[in-house]
N, C-alpha and C positions, 0 to 999 in steps of 0.2 A: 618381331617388333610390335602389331600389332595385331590385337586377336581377332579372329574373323565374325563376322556377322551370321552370327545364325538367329534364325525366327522363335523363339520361343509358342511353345506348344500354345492353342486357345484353350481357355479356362472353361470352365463348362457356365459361366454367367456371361463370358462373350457370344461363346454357341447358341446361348438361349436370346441373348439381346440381336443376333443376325435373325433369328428365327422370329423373333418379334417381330423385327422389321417390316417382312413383307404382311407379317397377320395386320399391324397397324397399317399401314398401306393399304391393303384390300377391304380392310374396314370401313373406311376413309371412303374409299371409291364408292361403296356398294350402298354407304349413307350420304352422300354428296348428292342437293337436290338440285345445284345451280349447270344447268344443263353445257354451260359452256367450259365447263373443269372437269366433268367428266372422262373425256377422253386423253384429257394430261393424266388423272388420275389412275387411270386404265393402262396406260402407258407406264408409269410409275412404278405400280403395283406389282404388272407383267417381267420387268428391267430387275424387279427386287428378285421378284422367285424366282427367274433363271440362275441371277446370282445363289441363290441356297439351293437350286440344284445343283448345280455344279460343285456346289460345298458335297454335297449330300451325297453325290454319285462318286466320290471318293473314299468316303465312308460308308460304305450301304447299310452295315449291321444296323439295327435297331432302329431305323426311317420310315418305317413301313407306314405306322401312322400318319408322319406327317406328310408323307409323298399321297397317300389317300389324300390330305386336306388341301396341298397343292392342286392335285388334279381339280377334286372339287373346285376351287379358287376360280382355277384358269376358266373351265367350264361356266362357272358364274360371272367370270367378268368379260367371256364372249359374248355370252345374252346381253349384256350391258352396253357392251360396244354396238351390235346389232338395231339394240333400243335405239342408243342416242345417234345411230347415223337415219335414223326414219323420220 
């Protein structure tokens, strides 16, 4: 009667705009000078890139780059965090 719901595959302009998301996001944070939004920012940021890891870790072939930039990222927005709790 009726036909079932399937997901239609992501587009590769979706996969790039998830991918954006947390680079915008960690942008944000890492030039944010108002000391009391930082750590939402931080938070934010950290909430994005789990989400596109978890995209990521399902797909491994060809991430290699951007799992380097995550790593990077996170590393960068520890020292941030660390900053703005001192």
């Amino acid at each position: 009667m009726f036909a079932p719901i399937t997901q239609k595959p992501k587009s590769q302009s979706t996969r790039h705009n998830v991918k954006q998301d947390w680079e915008k996001l960690y942008r944000a944070a890492i030039i944010e000078s108002d000391r009391s939004k930082v750590l939402q920012r931080i938070e934010d940021t950290e909430a994005a890139i789990l989400k596109r890891s978890r995209r990521l870790s399902k797909s491994p072939a060809h991430n290699e780059k951007e799992r380097k930039a995550i790593t990077q990222a996170l590393y960068i927005l520890s020292l941030l965090r660390a900053k703005g709790e001192d």
